[in-house]
C-alpha angles and dihedrals in degrees: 000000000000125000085248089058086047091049098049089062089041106103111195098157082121111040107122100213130022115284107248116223099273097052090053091045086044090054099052094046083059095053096040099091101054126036089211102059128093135190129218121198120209131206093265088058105149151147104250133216085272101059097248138102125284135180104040140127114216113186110184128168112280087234094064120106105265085236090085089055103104085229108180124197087263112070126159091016107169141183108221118195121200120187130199132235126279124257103127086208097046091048090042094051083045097056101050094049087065106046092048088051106038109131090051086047102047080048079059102052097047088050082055092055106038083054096054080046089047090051114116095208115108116254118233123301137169079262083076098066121110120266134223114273119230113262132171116252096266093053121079128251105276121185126211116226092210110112116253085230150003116278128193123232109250126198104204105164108015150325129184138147106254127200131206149170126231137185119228125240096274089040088222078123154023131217140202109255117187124196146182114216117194117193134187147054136263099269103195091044101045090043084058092052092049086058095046082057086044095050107037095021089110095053109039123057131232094263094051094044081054088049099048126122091237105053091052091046085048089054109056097029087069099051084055091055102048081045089057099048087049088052086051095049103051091048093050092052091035088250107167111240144138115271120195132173125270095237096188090053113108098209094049095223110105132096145208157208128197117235118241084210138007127187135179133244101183108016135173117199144152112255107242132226092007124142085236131048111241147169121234128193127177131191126194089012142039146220128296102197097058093043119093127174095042131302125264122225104200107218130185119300097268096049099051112208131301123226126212119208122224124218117298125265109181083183096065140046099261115116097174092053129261137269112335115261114279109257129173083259135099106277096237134113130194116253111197133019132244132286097185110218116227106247089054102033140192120291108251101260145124094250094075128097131203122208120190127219132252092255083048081226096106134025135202128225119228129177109234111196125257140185089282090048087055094047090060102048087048087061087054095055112281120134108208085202078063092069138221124237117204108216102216110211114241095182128353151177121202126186111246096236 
């Protein structure tokens, strides 16, 4: 297969800034097992702090080997948003509690961290997943969906408490919404299942790897941790929400809290309705067409995220707006900015922002959206009348990468 042949299935319509030389060659060493695949790249297209390429989305038949799926070490990374419930004068109370104590309560927050690190439990593995109940030889093969073991909840990006403002639906007023965000994978878990694709990615197809044990239990096992982190954090800053019990937890002991939105940051998924069947895989973004209730863009730690509504339905319960409008692009948004890694640095423009660190001796470089961020994203679906919220943080920890 020549590099022509490569480029020609290289869409780079979106990309915000020009590809350097290793994402194209990146590109093309993606494309280069399979003759069906394509690459998209997005406006958050990089080369990450791990020298590899973020912000792209890959589609590929779903008969291909998996080896030609460009899997990372994140999948199923995911931003979870929690809100809590609703008394103006209680959130109000609550928020400024916070602001006037912060440093006590950022103290508090990063106690609350360095324990769950300090944890000896193991954290989850594939060993936790349920195992096949025992069944005489006329029954079929049931599963439990109690976890084989404890696990303990991990934080592996960020987690903070947010605050917001919103208008009402008549827009005559606005009122204090205060939110917990949880971000992150389940590193060990999501590292096993790297190696699974490296190791049988020659002999299972794309269809079969979506299909795995392993990726569904992924999937859902980390929507209960981050579940389960938001549950611990309400109750440790008095934050009203409904707990519930983690019924596939074998001690019994843990809680929850369901999320009012959830968004990918690394996701693998059939395409649906397509004449073909085919694989997709996105990385530093998801997919519009499974988020309702609005998508969140993950910015640097100072700025908080930044959540994009989708179009009103007065008909369903969804008060951030449902799936993005259809357009003849690929249905896919990015999902974080940029931190520009120092061997492949930051275009020269106005729309980049430098945070110091703590010492002041070194910076980082992060892409902060502009108007030709938003035009892009509005050719991927997003309608600007829709409206964005910019969840503040209120308190945050944020993992030292």
């Amino acid at each position: 297969m020549s590099l022509g042949e490569c480029k020609n299935r290289t869409d780079v319509r979106h990309c915000l800034n020009p590809c350097s030389a290793a994402e194209l060659d990146s590109c093309n060493s993606v494309l280069w097992s399979s003759a069906s695949s394509m690459i998209k790249l997005l406006p958050n297209h990089h080369i990450g702090q791990d020298a590899q390429l973020h912000g792209f989305h890959f589609t590929c038949s779903a008969t291909d080997l998996a080896g030609v799926l460009p899997v990372g070490k994140d999948v199923c990374s995911m931003i979870s948003m929690y809100e809590v419930l609703k008394d103006d004068e209680i959130t109000c109370c609550n928020t400024l509690d916070i602001l006037n104590n912060h440093v006590a309560n950022q103290a508090k927050l990063d106690t609350f961290v360095q324990q769950l690190d300090a944890d000896t439990t193991m954290p989850a593995r594939f060993d936790c997943i349920a195992q096949q109940l025992e069944q005489s030889v006329h029954q079929a093969a049931e599963f439990d969906s109690v976890d084989s073991r404890p696990w303990k909840e991990e934080i592996s990006d960020k987690v903070g408490i947010y605050h917001t403002f919103t208008r009402s639906m008549s827009k005559h007023t606005r009122r204090h919404n205060v939110f917990i965000v949880v971000s992150g994978c389940l590193s060990e878990a999501a590292e096993e299942f790297h190696n699974l694709w490296q190791d049988a990615g020659n002999e299972l197809t794309c269809q079969e790897l979506l299909n795995c044990e392993e990726l569904n239990w992924l999937r859902s096992t980390t929507h209960r941790n981050h579940n389960r982190v938001a549950s611990q954090i309400s109750r440790l800053f008095g934050l009203r929400m409904h707990h519930v019990a983690d019924t596939d937890d074998p001690s019994h002991a843990a809680q929850l809290v369901f999320p009012t939105t959830s968004t990918y940051k690394s996701d693998m998924r059939k395409s649906e309705g397509a004449n073909v069947a085919m694989t997709r895989y996105v990385d530093g973004g998801c997919f519009a067409d499974l988020c309702n209730n609005g998508i969140l863009l993950e910015m640097y730690g100072t700025e908080g995220f930044w959540l994009f509504q989708g179009p009103r339905d007065f008909a369903d319960n969804y008060p951030y707006g449902s799936i993005f409008a259809n357009t003849n692009e690929a249905m896919c948004m990015p999902t974080c900015t940029v931190e520009y890694h120092n061997l492949f640095p930051a275009p020269n423009t106005h729309n980049n922002v430098q945070i110091a660190s703590a010492d002041k001796r070194s910076h980082r470089t992060y892409l902060f959206p502009d108007e030709r961020f938003f035009s892009i994203i509005q050719e991927l679906g997003f309608n600007c009348n829709d409206g964005m919220l910019n969840l503040m943080p209120l308190v945050y920890h944020e993992r030292k990468r």
